[in-house]
PDB file of N, CA, C and O in Angstrom:
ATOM      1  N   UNK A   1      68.047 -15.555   5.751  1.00  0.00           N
ATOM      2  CA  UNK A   1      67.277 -16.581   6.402  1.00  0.00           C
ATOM      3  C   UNK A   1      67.445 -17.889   5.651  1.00  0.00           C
ATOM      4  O   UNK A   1      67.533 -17.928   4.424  1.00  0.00           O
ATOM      5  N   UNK A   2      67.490 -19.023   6.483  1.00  0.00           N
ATOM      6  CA  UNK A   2      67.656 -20.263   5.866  1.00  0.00           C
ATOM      7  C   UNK A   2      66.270 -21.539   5.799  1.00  0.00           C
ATOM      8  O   UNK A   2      66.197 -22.732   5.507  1.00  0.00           O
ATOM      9  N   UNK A   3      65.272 -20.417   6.271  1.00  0.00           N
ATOM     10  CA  UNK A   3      63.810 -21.107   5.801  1.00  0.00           C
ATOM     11  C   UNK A   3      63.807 -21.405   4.497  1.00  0.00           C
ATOM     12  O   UNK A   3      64.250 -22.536   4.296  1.00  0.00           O
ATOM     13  N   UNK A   4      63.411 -20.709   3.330  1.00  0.00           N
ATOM     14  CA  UNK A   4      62.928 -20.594   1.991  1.00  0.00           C
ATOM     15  C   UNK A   4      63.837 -20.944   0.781  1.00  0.00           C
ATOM     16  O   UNK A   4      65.041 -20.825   1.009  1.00  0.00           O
ATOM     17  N   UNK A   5      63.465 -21.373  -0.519  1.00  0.00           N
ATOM     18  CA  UNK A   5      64.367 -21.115  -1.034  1.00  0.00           C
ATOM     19  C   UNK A   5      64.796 -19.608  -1.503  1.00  0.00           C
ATOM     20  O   UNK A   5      65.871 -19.052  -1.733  1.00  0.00           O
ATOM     21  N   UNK A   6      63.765 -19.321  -1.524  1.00  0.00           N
ATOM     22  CA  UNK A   6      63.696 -17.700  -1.926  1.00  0.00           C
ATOM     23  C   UNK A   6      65.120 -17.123  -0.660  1.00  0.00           C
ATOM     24  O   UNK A   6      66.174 -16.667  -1.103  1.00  0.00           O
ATOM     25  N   UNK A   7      64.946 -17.218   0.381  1.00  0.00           N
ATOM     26  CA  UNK A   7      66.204 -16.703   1.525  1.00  0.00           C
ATOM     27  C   UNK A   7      67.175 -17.103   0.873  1.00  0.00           C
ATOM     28  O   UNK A   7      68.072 -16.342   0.510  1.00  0.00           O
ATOM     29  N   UNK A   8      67.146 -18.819   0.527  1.00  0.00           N
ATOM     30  CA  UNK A   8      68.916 -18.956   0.369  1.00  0.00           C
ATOM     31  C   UNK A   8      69.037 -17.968  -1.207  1.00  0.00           C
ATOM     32  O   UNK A   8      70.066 -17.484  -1.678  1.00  0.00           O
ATOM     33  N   UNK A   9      68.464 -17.936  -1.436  1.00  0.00           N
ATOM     34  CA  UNK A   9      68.936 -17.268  -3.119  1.00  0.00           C
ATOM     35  C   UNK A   9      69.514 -15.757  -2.630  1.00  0.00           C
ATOM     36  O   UNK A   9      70.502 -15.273  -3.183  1.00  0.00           O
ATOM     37  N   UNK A  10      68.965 -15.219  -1.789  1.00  0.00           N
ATOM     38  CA  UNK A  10      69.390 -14.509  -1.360  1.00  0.00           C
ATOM     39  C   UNK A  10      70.645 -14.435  -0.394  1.00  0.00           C
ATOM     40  O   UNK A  10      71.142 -13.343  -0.120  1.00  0.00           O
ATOM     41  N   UNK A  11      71.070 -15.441   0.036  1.00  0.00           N
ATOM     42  CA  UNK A  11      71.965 -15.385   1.156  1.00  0.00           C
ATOM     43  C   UNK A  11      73.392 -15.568  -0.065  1.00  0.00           C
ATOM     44  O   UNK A  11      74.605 -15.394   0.058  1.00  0.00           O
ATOM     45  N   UNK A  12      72.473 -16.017  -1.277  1.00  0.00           N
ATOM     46  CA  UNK A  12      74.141 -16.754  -2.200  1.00  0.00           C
ATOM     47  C   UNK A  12      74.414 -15.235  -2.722  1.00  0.00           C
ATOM     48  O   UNK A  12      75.571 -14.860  -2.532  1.00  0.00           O
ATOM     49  N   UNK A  13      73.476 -14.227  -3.397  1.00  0.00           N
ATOM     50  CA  UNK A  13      73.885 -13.021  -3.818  1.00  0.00           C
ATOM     51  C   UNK A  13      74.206 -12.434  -2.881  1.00  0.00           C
ATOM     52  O   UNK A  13      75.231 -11.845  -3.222  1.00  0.00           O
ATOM     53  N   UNK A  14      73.946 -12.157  -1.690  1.00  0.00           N
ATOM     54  CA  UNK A  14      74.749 -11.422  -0.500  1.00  0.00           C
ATOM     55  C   UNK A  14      75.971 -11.821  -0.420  1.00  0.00           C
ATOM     56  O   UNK A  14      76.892 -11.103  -0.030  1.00  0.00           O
ATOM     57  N   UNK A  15      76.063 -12.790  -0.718  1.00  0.00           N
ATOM     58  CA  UNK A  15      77.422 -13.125  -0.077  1.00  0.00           C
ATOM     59  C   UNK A  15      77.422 -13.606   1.393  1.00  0.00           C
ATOM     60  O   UNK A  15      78.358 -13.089   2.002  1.00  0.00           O
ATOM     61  N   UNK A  16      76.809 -14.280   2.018  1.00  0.00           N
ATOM     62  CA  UNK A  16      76.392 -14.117   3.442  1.00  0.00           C
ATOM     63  C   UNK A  16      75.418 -15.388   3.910  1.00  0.00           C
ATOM     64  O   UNK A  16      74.350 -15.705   3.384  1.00  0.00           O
ATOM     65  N   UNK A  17      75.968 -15.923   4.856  1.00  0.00           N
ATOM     66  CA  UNK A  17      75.363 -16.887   5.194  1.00  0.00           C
ATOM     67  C   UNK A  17      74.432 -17.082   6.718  1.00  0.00           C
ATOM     68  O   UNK A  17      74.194 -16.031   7.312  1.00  0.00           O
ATOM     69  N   UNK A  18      73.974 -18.234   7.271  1.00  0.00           N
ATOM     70  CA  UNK A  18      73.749 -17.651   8.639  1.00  0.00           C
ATOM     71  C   UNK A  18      74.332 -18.396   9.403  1.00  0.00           C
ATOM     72  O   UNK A  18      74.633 -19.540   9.063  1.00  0.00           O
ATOM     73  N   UNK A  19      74.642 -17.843  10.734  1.00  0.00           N
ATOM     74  CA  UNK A  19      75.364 -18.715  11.727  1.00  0.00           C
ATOM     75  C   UNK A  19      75.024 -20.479  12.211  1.00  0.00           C
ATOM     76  O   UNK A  19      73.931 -21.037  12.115  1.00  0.00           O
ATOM     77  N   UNK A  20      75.571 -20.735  12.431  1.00  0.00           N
ATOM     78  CA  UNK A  20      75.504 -22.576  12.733  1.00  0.00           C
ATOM     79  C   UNK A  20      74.958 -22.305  14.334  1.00  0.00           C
ATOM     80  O   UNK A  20      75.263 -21.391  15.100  1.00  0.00           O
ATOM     81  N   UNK A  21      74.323 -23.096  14.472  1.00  0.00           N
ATOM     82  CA  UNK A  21      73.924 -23.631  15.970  1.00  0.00           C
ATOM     83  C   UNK A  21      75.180 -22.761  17.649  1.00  0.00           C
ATOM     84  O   UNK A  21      75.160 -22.036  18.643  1.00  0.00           O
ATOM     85  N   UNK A  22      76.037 -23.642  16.760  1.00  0.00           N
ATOM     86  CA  UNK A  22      77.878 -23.543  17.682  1.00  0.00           C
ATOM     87  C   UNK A  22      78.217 -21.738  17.279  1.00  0.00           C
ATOM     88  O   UNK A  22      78.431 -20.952  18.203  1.00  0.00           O
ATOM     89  N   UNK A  23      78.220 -21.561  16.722  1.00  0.00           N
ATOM     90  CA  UNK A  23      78.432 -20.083  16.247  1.00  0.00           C
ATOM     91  C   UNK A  23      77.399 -18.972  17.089  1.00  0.00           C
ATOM     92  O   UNK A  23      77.731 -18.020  17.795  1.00  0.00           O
ATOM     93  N   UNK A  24      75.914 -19.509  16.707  1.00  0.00           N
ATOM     94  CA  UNK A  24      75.303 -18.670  18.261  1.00  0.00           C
ATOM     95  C   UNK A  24      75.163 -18.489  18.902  1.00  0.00           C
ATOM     96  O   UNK A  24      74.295 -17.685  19.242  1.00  0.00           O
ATOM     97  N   UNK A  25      76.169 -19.302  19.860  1.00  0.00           N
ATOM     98  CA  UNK A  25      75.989 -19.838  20.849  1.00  0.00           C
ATOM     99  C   UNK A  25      77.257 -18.880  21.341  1.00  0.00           C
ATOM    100  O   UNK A  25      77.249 -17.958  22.157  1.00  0.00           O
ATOM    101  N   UNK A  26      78.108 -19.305  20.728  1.00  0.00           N
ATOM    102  CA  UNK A  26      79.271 -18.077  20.698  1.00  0.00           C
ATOM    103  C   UNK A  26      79.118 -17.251  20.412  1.00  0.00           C
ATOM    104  O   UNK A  26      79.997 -16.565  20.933  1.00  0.00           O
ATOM    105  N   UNK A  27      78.442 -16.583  19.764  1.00  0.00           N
ATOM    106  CA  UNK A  27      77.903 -15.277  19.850  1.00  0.00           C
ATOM    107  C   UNK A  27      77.805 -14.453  21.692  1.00  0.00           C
ATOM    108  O   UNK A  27      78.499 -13.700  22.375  1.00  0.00           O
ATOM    109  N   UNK A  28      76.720 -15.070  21.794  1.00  0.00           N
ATOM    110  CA  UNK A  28      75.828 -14.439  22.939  1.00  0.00           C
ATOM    111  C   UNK A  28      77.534 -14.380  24.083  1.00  0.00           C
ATOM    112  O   UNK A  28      77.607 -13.279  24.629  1.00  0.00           O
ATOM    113  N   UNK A  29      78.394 -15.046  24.344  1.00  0.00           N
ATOM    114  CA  UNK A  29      79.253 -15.082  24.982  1.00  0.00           C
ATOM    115  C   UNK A  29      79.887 -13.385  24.604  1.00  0.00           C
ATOM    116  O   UNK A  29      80.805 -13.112  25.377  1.00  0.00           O
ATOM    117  N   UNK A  30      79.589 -12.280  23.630  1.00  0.00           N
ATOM    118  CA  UNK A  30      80.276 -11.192  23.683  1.00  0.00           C
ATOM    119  C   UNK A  30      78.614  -9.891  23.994  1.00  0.00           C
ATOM    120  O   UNK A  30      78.547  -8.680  23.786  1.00  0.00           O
ATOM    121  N   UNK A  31      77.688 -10.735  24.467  1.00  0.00           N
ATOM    122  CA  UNK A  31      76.950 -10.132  24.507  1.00  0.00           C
ATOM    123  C   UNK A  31      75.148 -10.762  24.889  1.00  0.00           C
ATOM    124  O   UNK A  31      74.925 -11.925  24.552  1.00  0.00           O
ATOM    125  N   UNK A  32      73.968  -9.950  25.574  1.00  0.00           N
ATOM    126  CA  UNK A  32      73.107 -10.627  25.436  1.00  0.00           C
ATOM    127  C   UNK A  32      71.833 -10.459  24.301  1.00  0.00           C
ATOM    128  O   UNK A  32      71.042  -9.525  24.432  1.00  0.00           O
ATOM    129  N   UNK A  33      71.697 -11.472  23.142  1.00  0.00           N
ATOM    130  CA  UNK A  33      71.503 -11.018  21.636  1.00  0.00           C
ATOM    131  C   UNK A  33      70.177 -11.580  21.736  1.00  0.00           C
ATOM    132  O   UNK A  33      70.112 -12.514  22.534  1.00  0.00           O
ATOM    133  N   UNK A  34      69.037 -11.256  21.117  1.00  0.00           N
ATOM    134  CA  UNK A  34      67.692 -11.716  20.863  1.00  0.00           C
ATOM    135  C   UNK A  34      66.969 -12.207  22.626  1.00  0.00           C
ATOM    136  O   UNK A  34      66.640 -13.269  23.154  1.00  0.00           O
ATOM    137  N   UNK A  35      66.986 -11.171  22.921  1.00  0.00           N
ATOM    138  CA  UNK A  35      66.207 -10.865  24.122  1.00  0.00           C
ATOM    139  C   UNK A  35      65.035 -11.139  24.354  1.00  0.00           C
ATOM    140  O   UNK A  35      64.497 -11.750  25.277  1.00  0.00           O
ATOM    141  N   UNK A  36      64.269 -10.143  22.526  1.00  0.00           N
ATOM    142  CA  UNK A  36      63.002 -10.201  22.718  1.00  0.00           C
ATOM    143  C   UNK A  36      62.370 -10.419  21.137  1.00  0.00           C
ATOM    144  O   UNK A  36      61.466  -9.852  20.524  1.00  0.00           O
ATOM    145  N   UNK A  37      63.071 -11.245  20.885  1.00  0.00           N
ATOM    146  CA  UNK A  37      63.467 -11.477  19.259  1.00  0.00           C
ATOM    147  C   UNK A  37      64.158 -13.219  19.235  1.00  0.00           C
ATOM    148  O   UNK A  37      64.352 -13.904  20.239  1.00  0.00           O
ATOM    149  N   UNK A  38      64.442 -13.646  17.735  1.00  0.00           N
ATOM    150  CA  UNK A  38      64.393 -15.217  17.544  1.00  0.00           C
ATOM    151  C   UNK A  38      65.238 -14.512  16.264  1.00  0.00           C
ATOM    152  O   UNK A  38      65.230 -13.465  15.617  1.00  0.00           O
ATOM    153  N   UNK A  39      66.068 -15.954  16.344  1.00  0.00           N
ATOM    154  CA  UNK A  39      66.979 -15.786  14.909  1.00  0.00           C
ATOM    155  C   UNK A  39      66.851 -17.101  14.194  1.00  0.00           C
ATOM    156  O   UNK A  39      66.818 -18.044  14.983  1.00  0.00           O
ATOM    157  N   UNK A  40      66.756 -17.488  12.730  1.00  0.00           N
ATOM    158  CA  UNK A  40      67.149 -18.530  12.632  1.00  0.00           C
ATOM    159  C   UNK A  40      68.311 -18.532  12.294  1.00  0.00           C
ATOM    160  O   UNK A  40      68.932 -17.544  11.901  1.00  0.00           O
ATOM    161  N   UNK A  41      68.968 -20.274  12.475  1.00  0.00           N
ATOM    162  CA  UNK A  41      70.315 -20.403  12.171  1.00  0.00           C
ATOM    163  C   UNK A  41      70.257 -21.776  11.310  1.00  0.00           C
ATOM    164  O   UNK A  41      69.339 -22.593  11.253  1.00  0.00           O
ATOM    165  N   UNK A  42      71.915 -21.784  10.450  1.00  0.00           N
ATOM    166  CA  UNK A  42      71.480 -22.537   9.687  1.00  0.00           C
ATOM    167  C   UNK A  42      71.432 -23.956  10.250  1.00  0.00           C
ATOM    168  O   UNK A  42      72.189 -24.440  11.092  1.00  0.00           O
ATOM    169  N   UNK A  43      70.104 -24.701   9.449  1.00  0.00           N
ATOM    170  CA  UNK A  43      69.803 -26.324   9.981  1.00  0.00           C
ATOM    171  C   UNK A  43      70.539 -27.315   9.264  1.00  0.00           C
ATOM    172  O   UNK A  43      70.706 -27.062   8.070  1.00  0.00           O
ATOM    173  N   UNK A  44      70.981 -28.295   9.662  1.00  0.00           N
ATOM    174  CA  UNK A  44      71.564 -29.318   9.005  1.00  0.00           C
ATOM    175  C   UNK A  44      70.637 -29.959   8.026  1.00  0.00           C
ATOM    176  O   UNK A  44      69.412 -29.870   8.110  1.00  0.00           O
ATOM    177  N   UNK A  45      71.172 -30.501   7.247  1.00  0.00           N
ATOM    178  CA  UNK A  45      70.184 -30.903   5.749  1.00  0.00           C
ATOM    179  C   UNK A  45      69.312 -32.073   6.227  1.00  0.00           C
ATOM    180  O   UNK A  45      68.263 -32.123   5.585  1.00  0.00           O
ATOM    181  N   UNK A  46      69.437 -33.079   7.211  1.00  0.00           N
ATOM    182  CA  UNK A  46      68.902 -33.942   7.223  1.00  0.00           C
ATOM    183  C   UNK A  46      67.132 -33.774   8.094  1.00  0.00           C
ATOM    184  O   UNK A  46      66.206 -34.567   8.266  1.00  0.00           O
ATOM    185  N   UNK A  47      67.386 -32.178   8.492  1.00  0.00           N
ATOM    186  CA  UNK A  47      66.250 -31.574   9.037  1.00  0.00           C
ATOM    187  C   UNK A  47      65.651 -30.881   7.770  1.00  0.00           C
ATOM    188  O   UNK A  47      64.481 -30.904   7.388  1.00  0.00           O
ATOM    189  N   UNK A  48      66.286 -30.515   7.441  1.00  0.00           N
ATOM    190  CA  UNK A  48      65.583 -29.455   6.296  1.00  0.00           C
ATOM    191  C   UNK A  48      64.800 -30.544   5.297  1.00  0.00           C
ATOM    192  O   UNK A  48      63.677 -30.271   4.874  1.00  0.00           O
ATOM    193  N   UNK A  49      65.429 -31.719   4.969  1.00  0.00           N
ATOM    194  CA  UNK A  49      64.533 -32.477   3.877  1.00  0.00           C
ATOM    195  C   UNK A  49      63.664 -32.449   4.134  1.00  0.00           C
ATOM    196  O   UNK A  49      62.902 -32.115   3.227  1.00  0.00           O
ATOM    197  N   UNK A  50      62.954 -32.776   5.620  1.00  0.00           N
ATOM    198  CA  UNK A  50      62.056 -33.411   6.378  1.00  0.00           C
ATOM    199  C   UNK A  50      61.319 -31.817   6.341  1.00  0.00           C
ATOM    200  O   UNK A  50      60.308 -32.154   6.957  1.00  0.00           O
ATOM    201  N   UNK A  51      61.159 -30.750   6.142  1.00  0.00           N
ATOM    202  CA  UNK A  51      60.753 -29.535   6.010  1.00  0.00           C
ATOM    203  C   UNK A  51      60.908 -28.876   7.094  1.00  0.00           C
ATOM    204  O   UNK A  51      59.940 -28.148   7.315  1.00  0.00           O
ATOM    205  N   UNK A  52      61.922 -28.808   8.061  1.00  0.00           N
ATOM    206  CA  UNK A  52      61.997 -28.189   9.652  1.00  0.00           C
ATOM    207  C   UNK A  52      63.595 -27.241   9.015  1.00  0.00           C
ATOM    208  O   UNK A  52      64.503 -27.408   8.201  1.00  0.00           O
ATOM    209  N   UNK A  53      63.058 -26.067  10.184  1.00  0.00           N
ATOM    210  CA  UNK A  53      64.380 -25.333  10.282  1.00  0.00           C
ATOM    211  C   UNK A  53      64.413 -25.186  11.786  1.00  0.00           C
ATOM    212  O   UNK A  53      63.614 -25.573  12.640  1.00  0.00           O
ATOM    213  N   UNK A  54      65.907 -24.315  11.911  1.00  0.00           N
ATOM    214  CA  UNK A  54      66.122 -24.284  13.599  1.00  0.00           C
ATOM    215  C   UNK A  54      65.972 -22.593  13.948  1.00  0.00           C
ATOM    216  O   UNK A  54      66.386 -21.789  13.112  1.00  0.00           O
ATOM    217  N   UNK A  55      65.521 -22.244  14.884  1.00  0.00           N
ATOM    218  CA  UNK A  55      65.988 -21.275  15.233  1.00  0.00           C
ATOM    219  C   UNK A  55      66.418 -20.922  16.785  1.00  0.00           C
ATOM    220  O   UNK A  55      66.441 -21.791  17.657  1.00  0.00           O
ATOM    221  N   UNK A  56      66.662 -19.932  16.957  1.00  0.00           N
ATOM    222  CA  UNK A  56      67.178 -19.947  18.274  1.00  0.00           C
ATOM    223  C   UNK A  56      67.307 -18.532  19.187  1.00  0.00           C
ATOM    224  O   UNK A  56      67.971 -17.726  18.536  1.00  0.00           O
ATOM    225  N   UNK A  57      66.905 -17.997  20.424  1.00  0.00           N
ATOM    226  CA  UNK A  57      67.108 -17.191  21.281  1.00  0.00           C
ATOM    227  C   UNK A  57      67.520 -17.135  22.240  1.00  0.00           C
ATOM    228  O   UNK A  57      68.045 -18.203  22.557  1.00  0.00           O
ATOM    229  N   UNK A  58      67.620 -15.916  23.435  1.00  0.00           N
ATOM    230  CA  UNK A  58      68.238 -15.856  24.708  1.00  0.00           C
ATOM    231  C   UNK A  58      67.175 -15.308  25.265  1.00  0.00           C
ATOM    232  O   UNK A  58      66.697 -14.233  24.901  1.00  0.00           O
ATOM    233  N   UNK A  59      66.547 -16.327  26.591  1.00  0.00           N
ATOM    234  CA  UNK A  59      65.652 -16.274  27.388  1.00  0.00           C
ATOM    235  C   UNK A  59      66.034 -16.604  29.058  1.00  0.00           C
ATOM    236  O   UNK A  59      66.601 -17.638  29.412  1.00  0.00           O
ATOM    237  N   UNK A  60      65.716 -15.800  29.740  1.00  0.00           N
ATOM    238  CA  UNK A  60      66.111 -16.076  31.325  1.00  0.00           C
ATOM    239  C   UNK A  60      67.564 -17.279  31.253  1.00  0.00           C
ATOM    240  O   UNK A  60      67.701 -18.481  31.480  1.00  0.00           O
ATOM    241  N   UNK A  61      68.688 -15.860  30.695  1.00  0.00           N
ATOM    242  CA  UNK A  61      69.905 -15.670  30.818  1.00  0.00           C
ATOM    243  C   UNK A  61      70.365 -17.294  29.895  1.00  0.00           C
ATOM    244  O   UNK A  61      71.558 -17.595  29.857  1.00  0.00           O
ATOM    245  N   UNK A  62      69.766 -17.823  29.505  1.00  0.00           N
ATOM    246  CA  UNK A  62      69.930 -19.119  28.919  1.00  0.00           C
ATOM    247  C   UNK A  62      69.957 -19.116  27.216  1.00  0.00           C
ATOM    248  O   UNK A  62      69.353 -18.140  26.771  1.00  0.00           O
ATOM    249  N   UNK A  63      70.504 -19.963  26.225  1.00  0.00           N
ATOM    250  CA  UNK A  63      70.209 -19.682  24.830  1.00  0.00           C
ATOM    251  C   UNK A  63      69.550 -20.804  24.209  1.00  0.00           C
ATOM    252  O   UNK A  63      70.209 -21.823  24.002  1.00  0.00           O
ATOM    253  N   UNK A  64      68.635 -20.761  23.966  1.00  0.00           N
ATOM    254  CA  UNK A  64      67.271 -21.777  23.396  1.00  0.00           C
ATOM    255  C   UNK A  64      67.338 -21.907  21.921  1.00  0.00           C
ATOM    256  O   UNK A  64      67.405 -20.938  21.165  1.00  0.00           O
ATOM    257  N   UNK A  65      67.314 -23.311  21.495  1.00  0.00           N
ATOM    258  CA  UNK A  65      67.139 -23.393  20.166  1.00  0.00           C
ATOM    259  C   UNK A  65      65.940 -24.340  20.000  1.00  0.00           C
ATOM    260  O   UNK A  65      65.656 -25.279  20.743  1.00  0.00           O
ATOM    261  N   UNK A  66      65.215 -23.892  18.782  1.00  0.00           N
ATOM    262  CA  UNK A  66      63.565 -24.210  18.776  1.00  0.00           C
ATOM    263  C   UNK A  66      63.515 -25.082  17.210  1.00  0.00           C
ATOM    264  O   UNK A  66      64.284 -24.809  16.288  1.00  0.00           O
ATOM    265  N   UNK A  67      62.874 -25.734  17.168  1.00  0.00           N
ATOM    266  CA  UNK A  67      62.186 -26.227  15.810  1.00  0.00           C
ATOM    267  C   UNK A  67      60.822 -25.802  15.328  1.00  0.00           C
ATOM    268  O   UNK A  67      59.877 -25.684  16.108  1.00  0.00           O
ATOM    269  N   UNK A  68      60.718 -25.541  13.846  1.00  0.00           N
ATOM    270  CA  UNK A  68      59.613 -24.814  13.106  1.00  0.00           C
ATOM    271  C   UNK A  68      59.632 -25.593  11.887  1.00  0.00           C
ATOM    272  O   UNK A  68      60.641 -26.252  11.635  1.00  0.00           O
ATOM    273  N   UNK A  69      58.558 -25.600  11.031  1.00  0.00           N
ATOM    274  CA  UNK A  69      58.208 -25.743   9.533  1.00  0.00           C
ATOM    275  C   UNK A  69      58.933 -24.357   9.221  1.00  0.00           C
ATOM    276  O   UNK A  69      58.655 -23.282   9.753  1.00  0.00           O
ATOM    277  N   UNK A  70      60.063 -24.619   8.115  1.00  0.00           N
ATOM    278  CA  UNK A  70      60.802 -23.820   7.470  1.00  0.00           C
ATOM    279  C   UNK A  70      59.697 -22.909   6.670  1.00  0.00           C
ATOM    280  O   UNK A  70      60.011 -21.734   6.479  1.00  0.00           O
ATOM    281  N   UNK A  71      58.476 -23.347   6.206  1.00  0.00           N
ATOM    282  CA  UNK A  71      57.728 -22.903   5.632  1.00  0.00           C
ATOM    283  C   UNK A  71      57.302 -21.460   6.602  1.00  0.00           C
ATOM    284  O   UNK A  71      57.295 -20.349   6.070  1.00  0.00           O
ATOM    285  N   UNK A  72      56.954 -21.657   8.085  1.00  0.00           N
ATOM    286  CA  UNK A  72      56.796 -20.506   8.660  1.00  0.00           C
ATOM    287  C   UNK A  72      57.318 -19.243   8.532  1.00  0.00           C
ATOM    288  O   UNK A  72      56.793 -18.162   8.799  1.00  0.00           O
ATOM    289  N   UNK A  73      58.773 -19.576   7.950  1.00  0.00           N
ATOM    290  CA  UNK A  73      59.398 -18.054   8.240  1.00  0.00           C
ATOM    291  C   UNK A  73      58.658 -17.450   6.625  1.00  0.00           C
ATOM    292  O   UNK A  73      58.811 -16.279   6.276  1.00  0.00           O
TER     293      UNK A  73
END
């Protein structure tokens, strides 16, 4: 997750990052993903200063990306 710092510390020892906006979007094109569920993806820095992250789902066949206080997750 790219809310916390606590997530990214984790995303650097995984090895593993999270998808970009454009990347989930391409995703859902091999499939229909977060139905009934929300992912975040990673936010560009000039959101994150400001304390917002993005996340994003697939709702009545469409793929929605939402804004939150990163603090939420």
């Amino acid at each position: 997750m790219s809310c916390g710092p606590r997530c990214l510390e984790v995303e650097a020892v995984k090895g593993v990052s999270l998808l970009t906006e454009a990347q989930y979007c391409a995703l859902q094109q091999f499939g229909e993903f977060d139905t009934k569920t929300s992912s975040w993806v990673a936010t560009p820095p000039d959101v994150r200063n400001l304390g917002g992250a993005l996340f994003c789902d697939r709702r009545y066949g469409k793929v929605f990306v939402y804004h939150n206080g990163a603090e939420s997750c």
